[in-house]
PAPA-303326 format. One record per residue: residue number from 1; y, z, x of N, C-alpha, C in turn. Coordinates in steps of 0.02 Angstrom, whole numbers. Each point is the difference from the previous one (the first is absolute). Layout:
<nodes>
NUM,Y,Z,X,Y,Z,X,Y,Z,X;
...
</nodes>
This chain:
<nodes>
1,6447,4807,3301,-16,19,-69,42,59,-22;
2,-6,51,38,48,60,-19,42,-11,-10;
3,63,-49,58,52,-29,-7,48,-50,-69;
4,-81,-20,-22,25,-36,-48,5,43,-71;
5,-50,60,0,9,65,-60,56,23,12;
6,25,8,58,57,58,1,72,-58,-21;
7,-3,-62,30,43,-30,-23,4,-16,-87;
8,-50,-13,-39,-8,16,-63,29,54,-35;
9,-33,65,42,16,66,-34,81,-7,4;
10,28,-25,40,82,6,15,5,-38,-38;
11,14,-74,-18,27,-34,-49,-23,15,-67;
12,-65,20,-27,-6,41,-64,34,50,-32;
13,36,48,41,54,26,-17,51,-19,1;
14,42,-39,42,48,-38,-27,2,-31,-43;
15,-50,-32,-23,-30,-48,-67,12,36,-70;
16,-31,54,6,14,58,-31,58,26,-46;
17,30,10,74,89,7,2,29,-46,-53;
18,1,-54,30,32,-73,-26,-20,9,-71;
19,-57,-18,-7,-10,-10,-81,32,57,-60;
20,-11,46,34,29,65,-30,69,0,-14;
21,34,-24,55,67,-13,-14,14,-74,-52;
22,-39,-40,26,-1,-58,-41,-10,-6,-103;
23,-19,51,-14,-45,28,-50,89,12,-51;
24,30,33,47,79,24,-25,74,-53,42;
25,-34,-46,30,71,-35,26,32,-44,-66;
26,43,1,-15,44,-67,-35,60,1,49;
27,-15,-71,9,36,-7,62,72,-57,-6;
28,43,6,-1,61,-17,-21,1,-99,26;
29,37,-38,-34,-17,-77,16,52,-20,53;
30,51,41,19,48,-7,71,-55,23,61;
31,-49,38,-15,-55,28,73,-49,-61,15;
32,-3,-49,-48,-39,-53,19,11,-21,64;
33,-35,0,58,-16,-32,46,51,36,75;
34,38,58,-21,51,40,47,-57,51,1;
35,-51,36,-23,-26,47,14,-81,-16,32;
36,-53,59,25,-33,-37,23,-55,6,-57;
37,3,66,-47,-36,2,-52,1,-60,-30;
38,74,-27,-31,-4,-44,-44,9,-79,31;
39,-34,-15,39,-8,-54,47,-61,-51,12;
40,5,-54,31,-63,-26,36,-21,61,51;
41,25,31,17,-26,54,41,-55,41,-42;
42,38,44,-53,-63,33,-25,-55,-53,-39;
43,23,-43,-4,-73,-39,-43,-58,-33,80;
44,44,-8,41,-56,-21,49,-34,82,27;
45,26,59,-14,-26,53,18,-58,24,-53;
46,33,-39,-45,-77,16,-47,-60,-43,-3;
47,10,-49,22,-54,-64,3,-71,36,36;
48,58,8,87,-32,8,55,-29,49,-5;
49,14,72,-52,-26,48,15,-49,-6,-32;
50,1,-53,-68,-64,17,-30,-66,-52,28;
51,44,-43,63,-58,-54,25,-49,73,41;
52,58,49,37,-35,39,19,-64,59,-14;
53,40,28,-60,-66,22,-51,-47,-13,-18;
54,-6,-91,-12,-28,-25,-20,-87,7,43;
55,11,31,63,-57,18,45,-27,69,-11;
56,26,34,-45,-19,70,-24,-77,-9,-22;
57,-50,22,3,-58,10,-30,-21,49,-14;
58,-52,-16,-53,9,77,-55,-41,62,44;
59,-49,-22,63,-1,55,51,58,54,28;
60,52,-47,-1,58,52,19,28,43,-33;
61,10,56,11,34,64,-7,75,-8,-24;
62,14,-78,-4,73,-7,-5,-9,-57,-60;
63,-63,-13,-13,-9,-23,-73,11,21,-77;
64,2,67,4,12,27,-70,77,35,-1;
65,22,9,62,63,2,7,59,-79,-32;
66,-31,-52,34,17,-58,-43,-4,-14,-72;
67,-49,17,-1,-2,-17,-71,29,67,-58;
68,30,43,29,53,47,-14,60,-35,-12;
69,9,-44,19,83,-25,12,-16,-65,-47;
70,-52,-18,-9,-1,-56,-49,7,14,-70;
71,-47,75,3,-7,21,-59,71,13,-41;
72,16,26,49,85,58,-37,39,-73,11;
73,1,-76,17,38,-40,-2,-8,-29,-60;
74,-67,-11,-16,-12,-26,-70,20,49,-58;
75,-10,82,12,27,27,-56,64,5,-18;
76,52,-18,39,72,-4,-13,5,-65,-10;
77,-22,-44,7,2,-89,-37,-18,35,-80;
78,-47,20,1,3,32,-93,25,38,-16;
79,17,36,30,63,51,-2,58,-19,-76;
80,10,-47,17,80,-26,-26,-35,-16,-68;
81,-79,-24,-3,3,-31,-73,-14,59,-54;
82,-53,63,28,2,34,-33,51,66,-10;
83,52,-8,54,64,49,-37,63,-52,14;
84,6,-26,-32,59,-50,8,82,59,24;
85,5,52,4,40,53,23,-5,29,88;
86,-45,-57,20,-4,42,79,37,-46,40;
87,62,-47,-25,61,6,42,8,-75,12;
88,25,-26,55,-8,-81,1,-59,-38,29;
89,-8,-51,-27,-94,-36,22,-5,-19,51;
90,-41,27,29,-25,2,78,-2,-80,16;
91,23,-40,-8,-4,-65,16,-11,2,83;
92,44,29,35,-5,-6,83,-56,8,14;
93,-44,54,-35,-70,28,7,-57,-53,-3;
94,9,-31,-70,-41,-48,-16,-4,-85,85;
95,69,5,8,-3,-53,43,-38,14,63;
96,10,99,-2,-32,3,51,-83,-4,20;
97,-19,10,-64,-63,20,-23,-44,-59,-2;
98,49,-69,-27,-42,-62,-6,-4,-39,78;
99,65,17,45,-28,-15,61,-56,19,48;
100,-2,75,-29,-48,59,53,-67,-41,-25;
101,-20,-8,-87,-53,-24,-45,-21,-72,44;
102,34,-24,-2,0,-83,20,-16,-38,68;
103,19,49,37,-53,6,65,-45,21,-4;
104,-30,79,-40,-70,-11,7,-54,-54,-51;
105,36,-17,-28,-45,-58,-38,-5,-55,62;
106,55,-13,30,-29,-69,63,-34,23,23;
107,-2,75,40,-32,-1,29,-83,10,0;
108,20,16,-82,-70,25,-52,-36,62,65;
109,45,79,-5,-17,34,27,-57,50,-50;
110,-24,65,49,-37,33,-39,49,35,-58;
111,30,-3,2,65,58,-52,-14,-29,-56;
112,12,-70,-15,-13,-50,-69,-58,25,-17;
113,-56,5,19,-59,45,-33,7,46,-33;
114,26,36,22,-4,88,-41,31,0,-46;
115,-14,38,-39,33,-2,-87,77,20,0;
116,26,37,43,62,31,16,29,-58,52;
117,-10,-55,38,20,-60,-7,7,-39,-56;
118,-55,-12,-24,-1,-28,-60,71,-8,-58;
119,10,73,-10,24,26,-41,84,-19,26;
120,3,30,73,62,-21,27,24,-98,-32;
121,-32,-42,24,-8,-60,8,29,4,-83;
122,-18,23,-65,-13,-5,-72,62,21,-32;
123,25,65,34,88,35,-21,39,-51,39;
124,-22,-41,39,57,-56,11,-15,-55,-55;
125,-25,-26,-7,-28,-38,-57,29,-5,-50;
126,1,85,-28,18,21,-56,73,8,-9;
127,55,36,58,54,6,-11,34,-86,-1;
128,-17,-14,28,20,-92,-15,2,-27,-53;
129,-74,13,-39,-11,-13,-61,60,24,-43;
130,19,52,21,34,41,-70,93,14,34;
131,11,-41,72,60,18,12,10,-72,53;
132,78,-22,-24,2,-48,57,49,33,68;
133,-19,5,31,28,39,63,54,-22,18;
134,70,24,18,57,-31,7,21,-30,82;
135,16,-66,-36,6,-59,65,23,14,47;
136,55,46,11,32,38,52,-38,22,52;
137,-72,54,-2,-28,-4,25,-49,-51,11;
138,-39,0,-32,-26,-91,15,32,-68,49;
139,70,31,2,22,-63,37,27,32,56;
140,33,82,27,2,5,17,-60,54,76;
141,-43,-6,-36,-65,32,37,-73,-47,-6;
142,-29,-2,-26,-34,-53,-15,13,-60,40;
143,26,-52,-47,25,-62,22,32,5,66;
144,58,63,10,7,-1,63,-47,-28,82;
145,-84,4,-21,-15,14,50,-29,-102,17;
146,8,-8,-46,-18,-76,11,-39,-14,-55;
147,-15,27,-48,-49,-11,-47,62,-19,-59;
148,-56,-20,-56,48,-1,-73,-68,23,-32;
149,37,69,-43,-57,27,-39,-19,-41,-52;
150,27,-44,-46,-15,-48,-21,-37,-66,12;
151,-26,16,79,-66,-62,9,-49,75,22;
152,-9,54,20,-17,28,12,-39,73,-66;
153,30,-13,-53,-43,55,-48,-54,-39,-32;
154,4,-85,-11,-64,-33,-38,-41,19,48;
155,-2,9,66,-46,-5,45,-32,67,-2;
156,43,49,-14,-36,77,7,-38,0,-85;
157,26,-16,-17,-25,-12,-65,-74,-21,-28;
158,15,-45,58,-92,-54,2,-26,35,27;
159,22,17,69,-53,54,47,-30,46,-34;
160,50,52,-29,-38,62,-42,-34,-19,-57;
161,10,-61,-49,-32,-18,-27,-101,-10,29;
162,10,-7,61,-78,-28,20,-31,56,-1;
163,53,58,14,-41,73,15,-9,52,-70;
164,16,-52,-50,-30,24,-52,67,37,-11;
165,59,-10,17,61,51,-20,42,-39,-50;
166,6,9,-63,47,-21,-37,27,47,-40;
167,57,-29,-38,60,35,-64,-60,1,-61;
168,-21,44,-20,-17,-7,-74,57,4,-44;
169,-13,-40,-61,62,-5,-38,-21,60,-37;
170,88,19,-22,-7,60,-55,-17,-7,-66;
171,-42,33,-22,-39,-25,-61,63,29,-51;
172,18,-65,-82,44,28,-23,-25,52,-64;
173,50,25,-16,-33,41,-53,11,-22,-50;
174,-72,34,-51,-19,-63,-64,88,26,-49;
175,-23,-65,-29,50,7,-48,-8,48,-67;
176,54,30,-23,18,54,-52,-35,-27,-54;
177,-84,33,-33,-41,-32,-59,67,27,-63;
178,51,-51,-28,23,11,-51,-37,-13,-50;
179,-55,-3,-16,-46,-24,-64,23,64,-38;
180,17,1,-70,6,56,-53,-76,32,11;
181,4,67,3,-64,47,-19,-3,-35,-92;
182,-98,-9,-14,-24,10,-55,0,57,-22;
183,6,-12,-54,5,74,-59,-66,-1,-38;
184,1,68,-7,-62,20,-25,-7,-30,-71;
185,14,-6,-51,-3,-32,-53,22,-76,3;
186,-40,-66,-24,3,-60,15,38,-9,-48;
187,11,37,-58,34,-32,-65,84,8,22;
188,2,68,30,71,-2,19,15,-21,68;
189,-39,-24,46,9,-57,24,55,-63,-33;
190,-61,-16,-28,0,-73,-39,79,6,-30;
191,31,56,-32,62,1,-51,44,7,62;
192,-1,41,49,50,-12,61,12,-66,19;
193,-49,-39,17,-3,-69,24,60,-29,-33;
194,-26,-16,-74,25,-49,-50,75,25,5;
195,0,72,-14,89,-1,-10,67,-25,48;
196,-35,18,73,0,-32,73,21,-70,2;
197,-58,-23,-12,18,-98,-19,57,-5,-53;
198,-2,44,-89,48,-29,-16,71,4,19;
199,8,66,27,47,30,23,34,-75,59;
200,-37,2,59,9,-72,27,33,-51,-28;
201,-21,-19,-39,-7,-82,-48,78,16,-12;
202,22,57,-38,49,28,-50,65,-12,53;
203,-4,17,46,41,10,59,18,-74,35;
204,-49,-28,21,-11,-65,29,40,-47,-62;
205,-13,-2,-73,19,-41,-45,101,10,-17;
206,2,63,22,64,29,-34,62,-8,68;
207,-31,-16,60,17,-3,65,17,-82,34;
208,-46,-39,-15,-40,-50,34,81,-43,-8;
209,30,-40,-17,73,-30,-25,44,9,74;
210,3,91,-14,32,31,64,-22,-16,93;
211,-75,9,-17,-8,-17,73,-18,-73,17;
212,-8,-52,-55,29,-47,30,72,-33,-7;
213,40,3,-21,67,2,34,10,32,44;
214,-16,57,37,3,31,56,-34,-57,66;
</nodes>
């Protein structure tokens, strides 16, 4: 049992590490598959680590430490939408984030419970929604590992769907009431109106020849 905390406590900080760095990598499309970051290597290092986590329970002392690293992963997925100035879009992040996510939904661990899972699971959701992540990575990390994220996001999709996790759409904003303000007097109302229309008519009649030959 100890053995298996202390082995935790060690890969939680590396986990740590990684994401942190991951948060700021843009990673060039010649490193595809020569490095180990940008490889089947690091995507099977993220699978496994999070099959590993995935045994964390919220008894442990190394539970709110986790969910530290989820938290600050999901806040730099929003990062980008609300200052569009904090540099290039964490896309590597996101791939990393939906693999770490996507194991614990198979494995439907305790982490998916807590609202700061939750939430993690939701900034992936969301940056998708609002960014398509560039194929480079996708094909070269991701897909690298044997998967195609393209049979693989309807599925995370449905999953989090069951757990009550979805995109709310952005509500739009109402449209500009151009209605003229009423005026306090109806009579001069009424004489604005009329001159309005004839004014129209006058224009439309003296015009009309022109715009159809046009």
């Amino acid at each position: 049992m100890y053995a298996l905390l202390d082995g935790q406590e060690q890969l939680l900080g590396i986990l740590q590490s990684y994401f942190r760095n991951a948060a700021t990598y843009d990673p060039d499309v010649a490193d595809a598959g020569s490095t180990t970051y940008f490889s089947a290597v690091g995507m099977c290092f993220v699978y496994k680590s999070a099959k590993a986590m995935c045994r964390l329970k919220p008894t442990s002392h190394l539970f709110s430490q986790h969910n530290n690293l989820l938290q600050s992963s999901a806040s730099r997925l929003r990062d980008v939408h609300e200052d569009p100035e904090t540099g290039p879009l964490p896309d590597y992040l996101f791939f990393v984030s939906f693999t770490y996510a996507y194991r614990h939904l198979l494995h439907r661990s305790d982490t998916i419970t807590t609202k700061t899972g939750r939430d993690f699971i939701l900034a992936i959701l969301q940056y998708r929604d609002r960014v398509i992540p560039r194929k480079s990575i996708e094909v070269g990390f991701f897909n690298s590992y044997g998967w195609v994220f393209d049979d693989e996001w309807p599925c995370f999709v449905d999953r989090a769907r069951k757990y009550g996790i979805v995109v709310t759409p952005v509500a739009e904003e109402p449209l500009e009431d151009l209605t003229p303000p009423k005026c306090a007097n109806n009579h001069e109302t009424d004489h604005l109106s009329s001159d309005v229309v004839v004014t129209i008519l006058r224009d439309h009649d003296a015009s009309s020849a022109k715009i159809v030959d046009d």
